[in-house]
DRENDO-1510 file (C-alpha; in Angstrom, 1 decimal, always signed):
<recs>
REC; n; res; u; v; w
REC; 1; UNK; +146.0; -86.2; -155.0 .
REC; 2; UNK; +144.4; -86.9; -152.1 .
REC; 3; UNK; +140.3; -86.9; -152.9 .
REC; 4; UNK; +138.3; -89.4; -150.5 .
REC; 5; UNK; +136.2; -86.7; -149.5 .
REC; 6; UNK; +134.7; -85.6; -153.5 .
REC; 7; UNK; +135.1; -88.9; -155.6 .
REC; 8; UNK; +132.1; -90.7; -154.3 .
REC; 9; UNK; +130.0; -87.8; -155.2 .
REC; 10; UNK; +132.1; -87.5; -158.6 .
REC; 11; UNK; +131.0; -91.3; -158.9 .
REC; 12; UNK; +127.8; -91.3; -157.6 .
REC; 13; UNK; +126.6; -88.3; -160.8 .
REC; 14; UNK; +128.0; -90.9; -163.2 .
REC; 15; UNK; +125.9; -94.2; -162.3 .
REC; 16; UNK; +122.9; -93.4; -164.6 .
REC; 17; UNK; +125.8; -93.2; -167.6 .
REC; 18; UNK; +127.1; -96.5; -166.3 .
REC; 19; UNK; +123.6; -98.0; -166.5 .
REC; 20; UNK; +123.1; -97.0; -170.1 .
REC; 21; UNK; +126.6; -98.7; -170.8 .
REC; 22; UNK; +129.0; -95.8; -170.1 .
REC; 23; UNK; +132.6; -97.5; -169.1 .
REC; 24; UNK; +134.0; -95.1; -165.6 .
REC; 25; UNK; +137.7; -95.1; -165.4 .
REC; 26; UNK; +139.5; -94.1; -162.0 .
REC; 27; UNK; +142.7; -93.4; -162.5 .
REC; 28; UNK; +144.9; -92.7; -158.7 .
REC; 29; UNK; +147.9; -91.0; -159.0 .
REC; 30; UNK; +149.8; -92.3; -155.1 .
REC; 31; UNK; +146.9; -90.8; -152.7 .
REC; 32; UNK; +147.4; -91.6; -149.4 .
REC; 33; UNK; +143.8; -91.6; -148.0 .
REC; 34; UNK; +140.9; -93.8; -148.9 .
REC; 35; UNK; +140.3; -92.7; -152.6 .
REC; 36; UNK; +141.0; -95.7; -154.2 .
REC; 37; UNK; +138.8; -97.9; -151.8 .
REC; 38; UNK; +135.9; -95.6; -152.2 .
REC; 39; UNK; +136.3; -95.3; -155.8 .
REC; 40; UNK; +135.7; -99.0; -156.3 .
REC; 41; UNK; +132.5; -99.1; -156.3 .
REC; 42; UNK; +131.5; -96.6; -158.4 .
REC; 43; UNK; +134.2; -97.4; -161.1 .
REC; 44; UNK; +134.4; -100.4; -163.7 .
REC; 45; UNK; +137.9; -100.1; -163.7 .
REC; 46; UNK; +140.7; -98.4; -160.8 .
REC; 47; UNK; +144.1; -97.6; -162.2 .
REC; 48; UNK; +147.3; -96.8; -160.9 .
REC; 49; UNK; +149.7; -94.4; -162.5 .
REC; 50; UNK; +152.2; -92.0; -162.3 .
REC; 51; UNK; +151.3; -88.7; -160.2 .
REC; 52; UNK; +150.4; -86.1; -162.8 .
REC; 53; UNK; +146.9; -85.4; -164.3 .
REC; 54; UNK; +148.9; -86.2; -167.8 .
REC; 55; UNK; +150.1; -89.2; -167.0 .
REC; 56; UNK; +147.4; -90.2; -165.5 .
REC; 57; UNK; +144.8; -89.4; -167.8 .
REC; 58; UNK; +146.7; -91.0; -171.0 .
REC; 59; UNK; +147.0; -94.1; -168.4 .
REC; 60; UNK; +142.8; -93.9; -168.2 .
REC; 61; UNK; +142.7; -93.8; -172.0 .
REC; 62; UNK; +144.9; -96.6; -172.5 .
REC; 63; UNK; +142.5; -98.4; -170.9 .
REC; 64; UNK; +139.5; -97.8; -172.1 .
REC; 65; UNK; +137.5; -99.6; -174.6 .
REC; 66; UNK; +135.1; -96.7; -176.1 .
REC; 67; UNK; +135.2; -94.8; -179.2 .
REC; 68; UNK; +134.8; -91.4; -177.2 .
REC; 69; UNK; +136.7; -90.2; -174.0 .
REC; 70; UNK; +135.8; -87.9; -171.9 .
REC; 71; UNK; +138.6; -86.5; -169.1 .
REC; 72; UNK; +137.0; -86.1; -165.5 .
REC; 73; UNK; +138.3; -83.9; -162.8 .
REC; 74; UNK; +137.9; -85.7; -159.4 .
REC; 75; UNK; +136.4; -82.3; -158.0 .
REC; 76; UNK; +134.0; -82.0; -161.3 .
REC; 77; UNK; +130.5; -83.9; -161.2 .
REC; 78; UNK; +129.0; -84.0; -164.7 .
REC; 79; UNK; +125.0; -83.6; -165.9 .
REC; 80; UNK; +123.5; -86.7; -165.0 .
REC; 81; UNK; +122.6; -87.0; -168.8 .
REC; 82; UNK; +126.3; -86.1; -170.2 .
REC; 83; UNK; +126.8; -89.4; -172.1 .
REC; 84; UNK; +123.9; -88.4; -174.4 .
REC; 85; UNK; +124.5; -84.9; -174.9 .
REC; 86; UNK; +128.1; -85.8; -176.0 .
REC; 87; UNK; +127.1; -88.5; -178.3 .
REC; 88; UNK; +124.1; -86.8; -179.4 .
REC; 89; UNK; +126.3; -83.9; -180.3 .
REC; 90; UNK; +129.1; -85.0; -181.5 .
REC; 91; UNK; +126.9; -87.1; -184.7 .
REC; 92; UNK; +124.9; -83.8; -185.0 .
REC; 93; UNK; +127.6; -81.6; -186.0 .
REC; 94; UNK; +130.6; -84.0; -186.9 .
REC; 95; UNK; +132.8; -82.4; -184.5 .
REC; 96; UNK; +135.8; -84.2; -183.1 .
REC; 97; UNK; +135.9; -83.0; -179.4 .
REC; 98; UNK; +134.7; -80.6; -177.3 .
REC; 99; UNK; +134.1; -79.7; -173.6 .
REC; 100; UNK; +131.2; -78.3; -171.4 .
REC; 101; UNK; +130.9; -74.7; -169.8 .
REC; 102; UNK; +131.4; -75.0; -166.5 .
REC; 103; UNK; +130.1; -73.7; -163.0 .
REC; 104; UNK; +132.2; -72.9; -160.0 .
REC; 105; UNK; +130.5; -74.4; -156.8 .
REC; 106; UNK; +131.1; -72.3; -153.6 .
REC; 107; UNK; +130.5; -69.6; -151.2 .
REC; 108; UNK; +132.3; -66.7; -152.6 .
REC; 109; UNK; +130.0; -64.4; -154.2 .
REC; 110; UNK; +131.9; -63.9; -157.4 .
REC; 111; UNK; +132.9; -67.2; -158.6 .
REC; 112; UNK; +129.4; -67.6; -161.0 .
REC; 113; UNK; +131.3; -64.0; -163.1 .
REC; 114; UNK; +134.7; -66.2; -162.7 .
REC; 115; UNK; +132.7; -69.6; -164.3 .
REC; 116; UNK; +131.1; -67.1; -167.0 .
REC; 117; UNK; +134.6; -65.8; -168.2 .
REC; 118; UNK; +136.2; -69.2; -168.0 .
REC; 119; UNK; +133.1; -70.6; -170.5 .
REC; 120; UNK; +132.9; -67.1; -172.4 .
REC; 121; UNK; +136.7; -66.9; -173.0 .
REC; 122; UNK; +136.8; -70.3; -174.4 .
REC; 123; UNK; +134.5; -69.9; -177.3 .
REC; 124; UNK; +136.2; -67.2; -178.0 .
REC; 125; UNK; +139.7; -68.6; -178.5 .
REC; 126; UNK; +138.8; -72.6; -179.0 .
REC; 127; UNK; +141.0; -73.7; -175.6 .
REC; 128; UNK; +139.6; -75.9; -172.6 .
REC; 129; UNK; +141.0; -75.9; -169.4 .
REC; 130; UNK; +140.2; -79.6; -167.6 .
REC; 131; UNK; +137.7; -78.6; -165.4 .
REC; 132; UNK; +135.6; -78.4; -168.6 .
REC; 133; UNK; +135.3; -82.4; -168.9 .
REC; 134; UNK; +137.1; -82.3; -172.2 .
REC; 135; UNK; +136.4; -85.1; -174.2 .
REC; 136; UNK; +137.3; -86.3; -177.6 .
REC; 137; UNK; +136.9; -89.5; -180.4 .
REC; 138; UNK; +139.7; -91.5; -179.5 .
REC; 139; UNK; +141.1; -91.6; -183.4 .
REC; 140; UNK; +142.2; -87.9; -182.6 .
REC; 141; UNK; +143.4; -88.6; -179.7 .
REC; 142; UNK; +145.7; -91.0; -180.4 .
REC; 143; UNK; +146.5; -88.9; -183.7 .
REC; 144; UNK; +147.9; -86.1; -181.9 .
REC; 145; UNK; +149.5; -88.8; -179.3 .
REC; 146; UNK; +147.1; -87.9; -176.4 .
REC; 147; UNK; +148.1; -85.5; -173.2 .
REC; 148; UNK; +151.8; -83.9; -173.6 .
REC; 149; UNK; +153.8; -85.4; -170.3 .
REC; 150; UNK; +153.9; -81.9; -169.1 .
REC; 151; UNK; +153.8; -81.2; -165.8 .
REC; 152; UNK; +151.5; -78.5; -166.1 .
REC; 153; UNK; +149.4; -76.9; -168.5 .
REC; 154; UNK; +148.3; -80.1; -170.0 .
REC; 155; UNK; +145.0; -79.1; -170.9 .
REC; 156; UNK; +146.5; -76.0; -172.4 .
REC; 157; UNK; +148.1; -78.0; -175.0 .
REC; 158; UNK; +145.8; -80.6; -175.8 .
REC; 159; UNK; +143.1; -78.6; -176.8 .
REC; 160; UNK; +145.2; -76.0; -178.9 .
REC; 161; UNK; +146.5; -79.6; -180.7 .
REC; 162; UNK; +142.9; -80.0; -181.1 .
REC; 163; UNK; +142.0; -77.1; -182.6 .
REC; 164; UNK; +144.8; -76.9; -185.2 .
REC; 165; UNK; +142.4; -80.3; -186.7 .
REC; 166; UNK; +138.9; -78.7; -186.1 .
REC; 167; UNK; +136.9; -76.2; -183.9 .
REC; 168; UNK; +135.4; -77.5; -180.4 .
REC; 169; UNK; +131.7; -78.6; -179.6 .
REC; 170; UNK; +131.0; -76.8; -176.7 .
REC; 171; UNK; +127.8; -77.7; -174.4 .
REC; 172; UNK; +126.1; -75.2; -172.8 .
REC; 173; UNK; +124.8; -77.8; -170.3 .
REC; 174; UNK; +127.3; -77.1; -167.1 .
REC; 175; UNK; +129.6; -79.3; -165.4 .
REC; 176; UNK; +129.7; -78.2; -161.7 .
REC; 177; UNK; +133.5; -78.7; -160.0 .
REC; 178; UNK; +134.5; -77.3; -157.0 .
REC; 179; UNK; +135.7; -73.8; -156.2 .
REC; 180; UNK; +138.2; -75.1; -153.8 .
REC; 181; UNK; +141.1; -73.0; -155.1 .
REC; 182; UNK; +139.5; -70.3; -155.4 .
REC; 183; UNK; +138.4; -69.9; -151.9 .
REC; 184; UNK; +141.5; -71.5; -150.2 .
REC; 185; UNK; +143.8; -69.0; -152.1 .
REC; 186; UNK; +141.8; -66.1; -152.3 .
REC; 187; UNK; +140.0; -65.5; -155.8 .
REC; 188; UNK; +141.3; -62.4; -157.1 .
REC; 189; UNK; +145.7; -63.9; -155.8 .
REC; 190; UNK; +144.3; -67.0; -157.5 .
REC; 191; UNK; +142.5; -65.6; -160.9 .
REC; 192; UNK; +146.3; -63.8; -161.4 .
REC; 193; UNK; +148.8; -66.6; -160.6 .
REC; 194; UNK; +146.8; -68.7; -163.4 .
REC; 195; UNK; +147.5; -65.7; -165.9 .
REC; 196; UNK; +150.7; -65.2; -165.0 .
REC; 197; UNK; +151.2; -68.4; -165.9 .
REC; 198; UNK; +149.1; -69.5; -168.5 .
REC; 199; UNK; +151.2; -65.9; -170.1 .
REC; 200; UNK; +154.5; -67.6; -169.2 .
REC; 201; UNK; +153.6; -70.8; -170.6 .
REC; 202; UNK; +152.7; -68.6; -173.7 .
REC; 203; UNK; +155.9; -67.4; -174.3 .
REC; 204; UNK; +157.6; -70.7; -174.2 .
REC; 205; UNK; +158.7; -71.4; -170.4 .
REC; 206; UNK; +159.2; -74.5; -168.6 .
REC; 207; UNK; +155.8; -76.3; -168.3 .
REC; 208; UNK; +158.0; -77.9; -165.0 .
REC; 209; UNK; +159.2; -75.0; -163.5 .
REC; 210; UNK; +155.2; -73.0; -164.1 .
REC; 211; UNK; +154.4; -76.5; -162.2 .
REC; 212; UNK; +156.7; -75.7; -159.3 .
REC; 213; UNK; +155.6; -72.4; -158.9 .
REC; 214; UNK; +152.1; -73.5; -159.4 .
REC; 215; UNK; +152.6; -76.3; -156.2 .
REC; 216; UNK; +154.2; -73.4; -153.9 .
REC; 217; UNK; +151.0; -71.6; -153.5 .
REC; 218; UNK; +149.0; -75.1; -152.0 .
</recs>
């Protein structure tokens, strides 16, 4: 996806974990516009992979050399001190992965209720959508053999993988993406497609065919 306009600032919130030793993946995915020039400086590494956050993101942590990964939206800027409150965390409690709750940056007035649903809802059932910054110890990643190369839902699946081995760490600090869809869409069209969906995907259709459906609305 096209993204030359938000990955600099996506970038730019990640230097102070770079200075304290942090490795920053960019994986691009075919975009057309300047993404990849202007992720080059920000980035120890840009990679090239298949379109497809899953594809892409099991490209990024091929790559990388850490014991922990975390999985970044392009749209999603984390705390400037994430690195630590991950690590810091994760040896605290002895939890495997987790993901931060999350806040929906916009105009509309209701997307702070939509960002408190998406963060209450998963404590309450253990899931993590990707706008959360999932991230995880690489030995469990590569034990339940990283993203499923599903077109859609991806997030979905991982984390319910996850949680089968052990409950989530979930930071209250927030991760701030964008609200893009949301507004673009229409919040209350958009809040139903992704139930409609995530309920298909629950009762076992086509991750492909939810990603079709999922595409005609942009």
């Amino acid at each position: 996806m096209n993204e030359e306009e938000r990955i600099a600032h996506t970038l730019d919130a990640l230097t102070p974990m770079r200075a304290r030793g942090s490795e920053v993946l960019v994986v691009d995915g075919g975009s057309t516009d300047a993404t990849v020039i202007r992720a080059q400086s920000g980035a120890d590494i840009v990679l090239s992979a298949p379109r497809g956050r899953a594809a892409q993101m099991n490209a990024g942590a091929g790559h990388a050399r850490g014991d922990v990964l975390l999985f970044l939206h392009a749209d999603t800027r984390l705390p400037a001190d994430a690195d630590v409150l991950v690590l810091d965390a994760l040896a605290a409690t002895g939890r495997m992965w987790g993901r931060f709750d999350v806040s929906i940056e916009g105009q509309h007035p209701l997307l702070p209720i939509v960002a408190a649903a998406m963060n209450l809802r998963s404590r309450w059932t253990g899931i993590a959508t990707g706008d959360q910054a999932i991230f995880v110890k690489r030995v469990l990643f590569d034990q339940i053999g990283g993203y499923p190369g599903i077109a859609l839902m991806e997030d979905i699946a991982l984390t319910a993988a996850l949680r089968k081995l052990g409950a989530p760490l979930c930071i209250s600090r927030k991760a701030i993406t964008s609200g893009r869809r949301w507004e673009k869409h229409g919040l209350l069209r958009t809040i139903l497609l992704m139930w409609r969906l995530r309920l298909a995907y629950s009762l076992g259709a086509d991750p492909n065919e939810l990603a079709l459906r999922y595409a005609a609305r942009k």
